[in-house]
N, C-alpha and C positions, 0 to 999 in steps of 0.2 A: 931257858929254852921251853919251848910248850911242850906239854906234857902228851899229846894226842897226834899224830900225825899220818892225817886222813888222805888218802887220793883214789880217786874216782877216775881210769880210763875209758874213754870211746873213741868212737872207731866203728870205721863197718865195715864189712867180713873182707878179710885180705889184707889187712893192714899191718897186720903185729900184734894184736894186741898179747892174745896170750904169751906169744913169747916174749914178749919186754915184761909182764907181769911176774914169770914166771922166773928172769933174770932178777929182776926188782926182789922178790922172795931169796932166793938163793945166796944173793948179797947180803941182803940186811944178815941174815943167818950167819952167810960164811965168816962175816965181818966182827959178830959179834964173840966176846969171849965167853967163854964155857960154866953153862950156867947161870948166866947174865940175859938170856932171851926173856923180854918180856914178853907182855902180852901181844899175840901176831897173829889178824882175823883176814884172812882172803874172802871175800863172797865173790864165789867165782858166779857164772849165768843158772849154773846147775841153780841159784838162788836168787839171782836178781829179776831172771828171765822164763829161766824153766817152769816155775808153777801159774806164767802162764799162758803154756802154750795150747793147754789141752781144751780154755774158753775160748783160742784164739781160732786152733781149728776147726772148733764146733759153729763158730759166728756168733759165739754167745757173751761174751767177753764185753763188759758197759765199763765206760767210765767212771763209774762208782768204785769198781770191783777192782779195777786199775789202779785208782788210786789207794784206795785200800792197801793195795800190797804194798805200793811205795811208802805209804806210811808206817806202817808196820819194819822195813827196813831202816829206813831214816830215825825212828822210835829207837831201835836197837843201837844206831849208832851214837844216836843221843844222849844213850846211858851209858852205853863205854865211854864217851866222852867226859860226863860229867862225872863219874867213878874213879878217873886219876887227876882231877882237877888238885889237890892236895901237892902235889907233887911237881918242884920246880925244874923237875928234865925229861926228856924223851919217856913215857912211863906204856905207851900202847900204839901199835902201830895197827893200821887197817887201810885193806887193797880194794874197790869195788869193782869186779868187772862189768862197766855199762850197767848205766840204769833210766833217770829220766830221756836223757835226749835219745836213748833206743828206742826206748818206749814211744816216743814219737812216730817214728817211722815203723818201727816195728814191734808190736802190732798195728802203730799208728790211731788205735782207739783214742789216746789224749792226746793233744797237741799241746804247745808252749804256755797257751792260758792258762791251761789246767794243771801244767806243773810247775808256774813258776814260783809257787811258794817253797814247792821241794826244794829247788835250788834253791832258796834264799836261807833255809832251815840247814843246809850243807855247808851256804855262805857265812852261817854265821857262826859253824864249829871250824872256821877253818880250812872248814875239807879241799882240797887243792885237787883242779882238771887237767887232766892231757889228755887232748885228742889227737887222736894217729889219721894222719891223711897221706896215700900214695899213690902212683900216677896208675891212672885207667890200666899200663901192660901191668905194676905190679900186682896188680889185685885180679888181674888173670891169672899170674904165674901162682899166684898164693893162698887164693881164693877160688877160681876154678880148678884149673889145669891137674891139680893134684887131687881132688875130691870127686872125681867123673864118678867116679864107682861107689859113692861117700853117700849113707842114707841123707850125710845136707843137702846134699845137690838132687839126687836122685827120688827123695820124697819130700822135704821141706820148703825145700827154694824152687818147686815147682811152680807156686803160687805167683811168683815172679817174673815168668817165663817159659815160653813153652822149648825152650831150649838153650843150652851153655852159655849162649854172643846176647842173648835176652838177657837172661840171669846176671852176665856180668853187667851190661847197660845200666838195669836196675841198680845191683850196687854204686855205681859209679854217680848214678843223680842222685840215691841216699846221699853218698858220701859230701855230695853240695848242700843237701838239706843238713845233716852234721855239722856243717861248717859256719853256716850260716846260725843255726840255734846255740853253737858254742860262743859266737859274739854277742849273746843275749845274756849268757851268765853273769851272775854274780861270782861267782868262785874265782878264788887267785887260777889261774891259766896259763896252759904252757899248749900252743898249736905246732906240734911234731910232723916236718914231715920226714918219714919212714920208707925210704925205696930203696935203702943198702941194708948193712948186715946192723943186728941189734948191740952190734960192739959200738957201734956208732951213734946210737941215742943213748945207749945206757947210762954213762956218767953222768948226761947232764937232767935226766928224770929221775936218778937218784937222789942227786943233791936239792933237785926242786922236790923231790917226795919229803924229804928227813930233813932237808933246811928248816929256819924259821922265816915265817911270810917277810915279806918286804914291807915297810911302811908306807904303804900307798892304795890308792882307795877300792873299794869292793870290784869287783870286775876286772882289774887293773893286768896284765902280764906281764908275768918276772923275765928280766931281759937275760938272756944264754947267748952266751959267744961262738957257739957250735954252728956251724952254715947249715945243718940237718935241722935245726932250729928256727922255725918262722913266728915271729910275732904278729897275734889279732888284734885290733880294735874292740871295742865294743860300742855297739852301737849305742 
């Protein structure tokens, strides 16, 4: 069994992410016996995303600087990686929340040319996609409706729209731009859609997280019998 077992979720705002991720953590833990937890690395946005938001609001944010940070995160995973290659079972587990295909969109500084090595450098530890897609109401009910008063909404997602039925619009063309750069990956792939409760994706994004890949080629997605489960091509 491989010893690394990488997965990278995206998703734009409304969809689940955190809470499938935060499911996904809980398992692995609850599952495991006592004393047996290996190594288990979350980088939640407070890392992927957060440092950098303060170039992003400034307008000062270049594609250099962009990638910059992605490499420096992918560097780090490279070496957990290579650090239990020794070892012929499960030896280190790590969660990404969002990172090259955000970055597209948002901040939107780099677009697919400029990260598609990141992906291929994720491709080739392994590292395993799901992307969370839900219909236009869920990502109302999920993403606005509950954060009216939420400095997200109220100072962040400003720049999106000059009000709530803007803001969500916004998400809802990301969420096609997402969809669309997930069939560009290299990474094994699993396209979720997410519009019921997280009991309902969970087993089968577990088993795709802590499985071993499927013998079949770079890009390729592992087929899930779940009807909450939609398979993408790649272009």
């Amino acid at each position: 069994m491989a010893p690394f077992k990488g997965l990278l979720v995206e998703g734009t705002s409304g969809v689940g992410k955190s809470t499938l991720i935060d499911e996904l953590i809980r398992r692995h833990v609850g599952q495991t016996a006592p004393r047996k937890i290996r190594s288990l690395i979350h980088l939640a946005q407070s890392h992927t995303y957060g440092p950098l938001a303060i170039p992003e609001d400034r307008g000062s944010l270049t594609v250099t600087e962009n990638l910059q940070h992605l490499d420096r995160i992918v560097s780090t995973i490279e070496w957990i990686h290579a650090s239990v290659q020794e070892h012929s079972r499960p030896w280190c587990f790590a969660i990404v929340d969002t990172l090259h295909f955000t970055h597209c969109v948002r901040p939107g500084v780099v677009k697919w040319p400029d990260v598609a090595h990141i992906d291929q450098r994720l491709a080739a530890l392994g590292c395993k996609l799901i992307m969370l897609s839900s219909s236009p109401q869920t990502i109302w009910e999920r993403g606005i409706e509950p954060r009216k008063n939420e400095q997200f909404l109220l100072e962040y997602a400003r720049k999106f729209g000059k009000n709530h039925h803007e803001i969500h619009a916004y998400f809802v063309r990301e969420q096609e731009i997402l969809a669309d750069l997930f069939s560009r990956s290299r990474m094994p792939k699993l396209f979720v859609r997410n519009d019921g409760s997280v009991e309902s994706v969970l087993d089968a994004a577990y088993q795709f997280w802590t499985g071993d890949p499927a013998n079949s080629p770079a890009g390729s997605t592992r087929a899930m019998p779940q009807s909450s489960i939609v398979n993408r091509e790649t272009i």
